[in-house]
The first five atom37 places (N, CA, C, CB, O) and aatype in JSON, in Angstrom:
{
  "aatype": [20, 20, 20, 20, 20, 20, 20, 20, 20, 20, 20, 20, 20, 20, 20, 20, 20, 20, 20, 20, 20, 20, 20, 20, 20, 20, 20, 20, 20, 20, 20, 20, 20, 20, 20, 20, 20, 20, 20, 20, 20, 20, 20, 20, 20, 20, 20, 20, 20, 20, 20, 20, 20, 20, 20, 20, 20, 20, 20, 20, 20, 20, 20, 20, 20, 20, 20, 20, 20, 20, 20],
  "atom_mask": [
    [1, 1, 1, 1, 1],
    [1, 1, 1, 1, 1],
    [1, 1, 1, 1, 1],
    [1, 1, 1, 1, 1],
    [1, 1, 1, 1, 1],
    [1, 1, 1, 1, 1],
    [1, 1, 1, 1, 1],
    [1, 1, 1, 1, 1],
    [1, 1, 1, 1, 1],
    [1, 1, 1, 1, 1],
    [1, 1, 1, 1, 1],
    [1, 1, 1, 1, 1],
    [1, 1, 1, 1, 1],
    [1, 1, 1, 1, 1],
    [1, 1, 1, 1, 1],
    [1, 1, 1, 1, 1],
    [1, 1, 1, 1, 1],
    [1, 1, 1, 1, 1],
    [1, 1, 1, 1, 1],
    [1, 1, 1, 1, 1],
    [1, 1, 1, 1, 1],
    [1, 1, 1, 1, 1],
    [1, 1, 1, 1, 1],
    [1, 1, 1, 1, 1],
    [1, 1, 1, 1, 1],
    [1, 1, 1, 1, 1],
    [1, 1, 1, 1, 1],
    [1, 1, 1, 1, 1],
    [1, 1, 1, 1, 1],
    [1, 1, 1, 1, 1],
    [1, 1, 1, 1, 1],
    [1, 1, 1, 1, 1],
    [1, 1, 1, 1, 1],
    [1, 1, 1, 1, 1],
    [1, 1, 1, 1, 1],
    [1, 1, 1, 1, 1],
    [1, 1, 1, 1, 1],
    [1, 1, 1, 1, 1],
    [1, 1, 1, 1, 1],
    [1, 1, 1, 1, 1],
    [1, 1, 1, 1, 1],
    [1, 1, 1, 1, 1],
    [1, 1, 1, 1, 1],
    [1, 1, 1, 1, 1],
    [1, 1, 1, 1, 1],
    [1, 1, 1, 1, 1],
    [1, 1, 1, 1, 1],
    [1, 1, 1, 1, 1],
    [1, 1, 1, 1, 1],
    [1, 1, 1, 1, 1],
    [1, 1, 1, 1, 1],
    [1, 1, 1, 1, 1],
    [1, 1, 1, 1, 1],
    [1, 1, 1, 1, 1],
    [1, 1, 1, 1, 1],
    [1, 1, 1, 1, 1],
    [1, 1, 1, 1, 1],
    [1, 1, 1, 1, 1],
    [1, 1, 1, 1, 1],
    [1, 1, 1, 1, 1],
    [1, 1, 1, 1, 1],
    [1, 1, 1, 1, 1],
    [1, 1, 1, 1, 1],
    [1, 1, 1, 1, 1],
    [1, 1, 1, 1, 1],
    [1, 1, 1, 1, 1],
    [1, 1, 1, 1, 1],
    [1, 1, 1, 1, 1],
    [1, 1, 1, 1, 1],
    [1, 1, 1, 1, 1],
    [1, 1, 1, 1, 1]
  ],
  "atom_positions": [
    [[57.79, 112.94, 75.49], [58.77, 111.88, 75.66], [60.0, 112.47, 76.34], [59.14, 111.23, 74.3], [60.39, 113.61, 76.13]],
    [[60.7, 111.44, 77.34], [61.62, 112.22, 78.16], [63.15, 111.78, 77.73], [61.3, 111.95, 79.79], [63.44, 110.63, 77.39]],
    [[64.01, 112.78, 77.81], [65.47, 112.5, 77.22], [66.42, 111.92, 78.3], [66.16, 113.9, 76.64], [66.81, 112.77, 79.11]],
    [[66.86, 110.72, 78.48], [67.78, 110.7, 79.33], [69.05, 110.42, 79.15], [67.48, 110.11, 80.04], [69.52, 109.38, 78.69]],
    [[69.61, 111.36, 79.53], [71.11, 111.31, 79.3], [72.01, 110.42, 79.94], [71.61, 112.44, 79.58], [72.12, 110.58, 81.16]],
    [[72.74, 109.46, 79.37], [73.85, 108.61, 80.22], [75.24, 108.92, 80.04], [73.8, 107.16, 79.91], [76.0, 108.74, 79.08]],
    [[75.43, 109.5, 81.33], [77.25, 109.78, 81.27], [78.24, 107.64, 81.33], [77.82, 111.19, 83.65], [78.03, 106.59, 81.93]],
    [[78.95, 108.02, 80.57], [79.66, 106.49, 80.48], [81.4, 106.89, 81.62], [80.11, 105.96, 78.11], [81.99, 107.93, 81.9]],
    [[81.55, 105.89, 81.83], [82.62, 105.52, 82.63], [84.4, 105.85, 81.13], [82.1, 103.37, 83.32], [84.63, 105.48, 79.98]],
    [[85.12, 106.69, 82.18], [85.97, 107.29, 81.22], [87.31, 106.48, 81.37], [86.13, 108.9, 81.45], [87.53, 106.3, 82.57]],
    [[88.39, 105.87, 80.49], [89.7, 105.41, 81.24], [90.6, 106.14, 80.55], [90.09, 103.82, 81.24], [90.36, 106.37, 79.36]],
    [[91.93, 106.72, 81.23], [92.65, 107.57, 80.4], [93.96, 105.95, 80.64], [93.01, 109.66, 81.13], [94.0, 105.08, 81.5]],
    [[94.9, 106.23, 79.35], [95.61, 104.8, 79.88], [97.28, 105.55, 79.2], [94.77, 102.78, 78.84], [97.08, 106.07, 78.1]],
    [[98.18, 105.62, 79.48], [99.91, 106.0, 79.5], [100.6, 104.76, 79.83], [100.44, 107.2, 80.75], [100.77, 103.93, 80.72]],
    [[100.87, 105.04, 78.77], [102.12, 103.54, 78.29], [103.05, 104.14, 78.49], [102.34, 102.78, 76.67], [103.36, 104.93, 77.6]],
    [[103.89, 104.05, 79.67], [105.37, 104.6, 78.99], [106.31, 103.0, 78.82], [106.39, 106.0, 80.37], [105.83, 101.87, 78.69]],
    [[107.91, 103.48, 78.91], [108.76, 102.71, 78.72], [108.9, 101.18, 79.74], [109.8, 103.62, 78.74], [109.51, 100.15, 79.46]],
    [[108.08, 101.51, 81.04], [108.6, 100.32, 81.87], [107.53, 100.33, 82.98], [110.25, 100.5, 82.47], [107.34, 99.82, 84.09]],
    [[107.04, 101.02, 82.28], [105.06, 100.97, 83.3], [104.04, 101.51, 82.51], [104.8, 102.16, 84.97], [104.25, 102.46, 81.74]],
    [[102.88, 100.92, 82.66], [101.32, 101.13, 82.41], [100.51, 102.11, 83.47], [100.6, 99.65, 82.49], [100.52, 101.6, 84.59]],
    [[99.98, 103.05, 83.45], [99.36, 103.51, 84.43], [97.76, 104.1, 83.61], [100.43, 104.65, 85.21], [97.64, 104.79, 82.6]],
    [[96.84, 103.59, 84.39], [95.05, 104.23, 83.64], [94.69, 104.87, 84.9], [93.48, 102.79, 83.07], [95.48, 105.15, 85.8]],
    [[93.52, 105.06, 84.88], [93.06, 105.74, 85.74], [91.53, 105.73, 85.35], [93.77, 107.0, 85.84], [91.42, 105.55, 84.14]],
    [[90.26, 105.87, 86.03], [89.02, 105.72, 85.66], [88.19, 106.25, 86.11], [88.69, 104.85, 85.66], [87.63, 105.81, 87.11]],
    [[87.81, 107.44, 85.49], [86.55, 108.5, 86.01], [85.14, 108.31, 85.87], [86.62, 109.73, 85.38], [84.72, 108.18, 84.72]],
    [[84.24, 108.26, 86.89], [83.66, 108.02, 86.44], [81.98, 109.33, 86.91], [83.96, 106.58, 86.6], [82.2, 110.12, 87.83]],
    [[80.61, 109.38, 86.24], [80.1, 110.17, 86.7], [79.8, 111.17, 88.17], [79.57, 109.72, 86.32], [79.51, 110.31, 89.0]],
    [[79.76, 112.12, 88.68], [80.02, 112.43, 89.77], [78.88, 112.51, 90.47], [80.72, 113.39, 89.8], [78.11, 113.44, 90.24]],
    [[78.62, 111.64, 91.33], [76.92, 112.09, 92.22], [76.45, 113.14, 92.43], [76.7, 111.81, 93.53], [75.28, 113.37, 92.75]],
    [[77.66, 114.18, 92.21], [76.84, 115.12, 93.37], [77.35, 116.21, 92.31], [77.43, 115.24, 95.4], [78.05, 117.18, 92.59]],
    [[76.91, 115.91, 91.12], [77.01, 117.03, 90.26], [76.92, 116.5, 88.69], [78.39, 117.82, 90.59], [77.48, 115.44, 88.39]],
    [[76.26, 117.22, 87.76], [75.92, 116.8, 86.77], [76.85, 116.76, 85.48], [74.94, 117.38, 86.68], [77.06, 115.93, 84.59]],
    [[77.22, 117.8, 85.73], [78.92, 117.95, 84.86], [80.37, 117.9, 85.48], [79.08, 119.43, 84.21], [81.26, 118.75, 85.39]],
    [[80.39, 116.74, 86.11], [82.06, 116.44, 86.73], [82.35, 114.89, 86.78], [82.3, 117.03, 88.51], [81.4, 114.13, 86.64]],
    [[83.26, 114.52, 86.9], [83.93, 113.8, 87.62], [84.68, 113.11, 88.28], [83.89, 113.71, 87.63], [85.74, 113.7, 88.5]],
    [[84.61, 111.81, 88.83], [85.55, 111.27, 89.61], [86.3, 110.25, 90.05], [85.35, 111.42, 90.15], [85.7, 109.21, 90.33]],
    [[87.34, 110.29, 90.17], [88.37, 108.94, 90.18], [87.77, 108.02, 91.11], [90.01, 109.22, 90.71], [87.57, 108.2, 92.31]],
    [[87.42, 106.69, 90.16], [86.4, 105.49, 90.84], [87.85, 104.65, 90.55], [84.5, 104.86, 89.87], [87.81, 103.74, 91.38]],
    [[88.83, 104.55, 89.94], [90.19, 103.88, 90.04], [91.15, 103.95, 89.7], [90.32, 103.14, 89.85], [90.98, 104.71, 88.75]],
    [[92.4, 103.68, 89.74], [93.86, 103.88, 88.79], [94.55, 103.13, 89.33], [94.68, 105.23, 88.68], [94.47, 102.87, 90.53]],
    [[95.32, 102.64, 88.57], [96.42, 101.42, 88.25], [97.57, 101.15, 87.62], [96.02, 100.69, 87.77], [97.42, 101.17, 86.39]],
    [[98.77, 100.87, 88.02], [99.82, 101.34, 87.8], [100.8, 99.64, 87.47], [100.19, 102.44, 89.18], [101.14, 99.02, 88.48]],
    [[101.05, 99.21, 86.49], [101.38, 97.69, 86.62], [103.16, 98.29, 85.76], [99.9, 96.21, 85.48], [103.3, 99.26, 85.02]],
    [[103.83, 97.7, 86.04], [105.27, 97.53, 85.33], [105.35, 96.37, 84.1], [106.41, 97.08, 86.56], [104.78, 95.28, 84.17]],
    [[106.27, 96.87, 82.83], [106.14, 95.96, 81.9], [106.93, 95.0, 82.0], [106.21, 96.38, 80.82], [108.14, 95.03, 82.23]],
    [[106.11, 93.97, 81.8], [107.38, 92.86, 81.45], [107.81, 92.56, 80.12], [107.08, 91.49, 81.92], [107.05, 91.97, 79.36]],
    [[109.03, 92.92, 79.76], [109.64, 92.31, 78.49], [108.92, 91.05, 78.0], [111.14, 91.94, 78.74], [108.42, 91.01, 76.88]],
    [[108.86, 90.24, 78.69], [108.92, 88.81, 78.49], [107.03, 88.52, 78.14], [109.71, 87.93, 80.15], [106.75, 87.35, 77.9]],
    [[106.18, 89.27, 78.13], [104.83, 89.31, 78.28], [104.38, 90.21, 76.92], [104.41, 89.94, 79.8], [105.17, 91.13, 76.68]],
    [[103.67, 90.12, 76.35], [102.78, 90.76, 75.28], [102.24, 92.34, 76.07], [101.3, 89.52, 74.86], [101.6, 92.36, 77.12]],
    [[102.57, 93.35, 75.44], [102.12, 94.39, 76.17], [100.64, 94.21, 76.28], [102.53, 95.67, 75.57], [100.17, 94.5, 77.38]],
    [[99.92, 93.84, 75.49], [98.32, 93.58, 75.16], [97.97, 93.1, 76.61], [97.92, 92.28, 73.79], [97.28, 93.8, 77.35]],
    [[98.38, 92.06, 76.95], [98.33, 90.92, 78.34], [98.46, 91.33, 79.37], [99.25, 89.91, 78.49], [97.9, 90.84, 80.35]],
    [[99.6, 92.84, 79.43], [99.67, 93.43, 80.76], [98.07, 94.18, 81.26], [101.0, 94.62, 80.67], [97.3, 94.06, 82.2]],
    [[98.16, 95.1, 79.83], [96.98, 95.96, 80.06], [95.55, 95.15, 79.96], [97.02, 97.15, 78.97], [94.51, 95.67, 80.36]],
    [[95.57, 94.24, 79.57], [94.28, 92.77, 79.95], [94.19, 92.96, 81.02], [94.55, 91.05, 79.8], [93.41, 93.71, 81.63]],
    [[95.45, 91.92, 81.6], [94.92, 91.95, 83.34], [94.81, 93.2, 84.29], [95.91, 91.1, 84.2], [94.04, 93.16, 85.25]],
    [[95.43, 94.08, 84.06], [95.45, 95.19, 84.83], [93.94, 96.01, 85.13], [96.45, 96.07, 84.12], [93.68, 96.8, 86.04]],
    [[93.08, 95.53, 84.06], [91.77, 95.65, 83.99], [90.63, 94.67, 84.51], [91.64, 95.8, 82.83], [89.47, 94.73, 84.91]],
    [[91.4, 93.96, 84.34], [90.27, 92.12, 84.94], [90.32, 92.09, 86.33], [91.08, 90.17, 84.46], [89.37, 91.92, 87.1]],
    [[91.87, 92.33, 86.69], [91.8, 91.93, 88.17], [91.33, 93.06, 88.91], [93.18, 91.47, 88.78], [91.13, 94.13, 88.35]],
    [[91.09, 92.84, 90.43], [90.75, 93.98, 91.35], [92.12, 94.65, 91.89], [89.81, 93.44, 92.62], [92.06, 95.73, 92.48]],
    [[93.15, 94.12, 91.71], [94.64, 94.86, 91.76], [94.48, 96.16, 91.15], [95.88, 94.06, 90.93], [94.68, 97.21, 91.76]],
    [[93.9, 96.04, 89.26], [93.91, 97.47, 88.91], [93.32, 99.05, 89.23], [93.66, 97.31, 88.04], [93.43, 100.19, 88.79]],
    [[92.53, 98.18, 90.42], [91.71, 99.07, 90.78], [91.85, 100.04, 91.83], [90.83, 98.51, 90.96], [90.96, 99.91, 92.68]],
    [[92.62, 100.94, 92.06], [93.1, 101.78, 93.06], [94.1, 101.04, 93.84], [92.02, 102.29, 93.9], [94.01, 101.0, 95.07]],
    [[95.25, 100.33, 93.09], [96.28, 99.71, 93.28], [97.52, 99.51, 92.74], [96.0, 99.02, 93.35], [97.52, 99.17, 91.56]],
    [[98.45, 99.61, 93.22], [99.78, 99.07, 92.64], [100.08, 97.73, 92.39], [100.76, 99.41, 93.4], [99.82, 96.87, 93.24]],
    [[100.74, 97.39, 91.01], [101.5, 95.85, 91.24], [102.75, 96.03, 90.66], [100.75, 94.45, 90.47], [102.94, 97.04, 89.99]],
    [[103.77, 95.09, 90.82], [104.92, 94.7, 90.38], [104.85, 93.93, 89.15], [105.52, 94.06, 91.33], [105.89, 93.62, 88.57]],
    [[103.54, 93.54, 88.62], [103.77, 92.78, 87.12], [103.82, 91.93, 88.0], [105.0, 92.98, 85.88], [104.02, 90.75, 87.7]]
  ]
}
């Protein structure tokens, strides 16, 4: 019987005071133990918004995805 190993998709995520920034590694093709930035995303907080809601969308939309937004 054969073992197959699945590497999973990694997000590192930094909250600071007045921005969100993740970033998302993910397995590397061309090597079995590495990898590599498939995205990162950088959104600003809004006071006025649920921090929960920022980091929601920052994930849903295709903005978060190797992009900047202004919130």
């Amino acid at each position: 019987m054969a073992t197959v190993k699945s590497k999973k998709t990694l997000v590192g995520l930094d909250i600071g005071s007045t921005e969100i920034k993740a970033v998302e590694l993910a397995p590397s093709p061309s090597s079995d133990k590495g990898y590599v930035i498939s995205g990162y995303g950088i959104r600003e907080i809004n006071p006025q918004q649920p921090l929960k809601d920022t980091i929601k969308e920052m994930f849903e939309t295709q903005a978060g995805r190797g992009q900047t937004s202004g919130g």
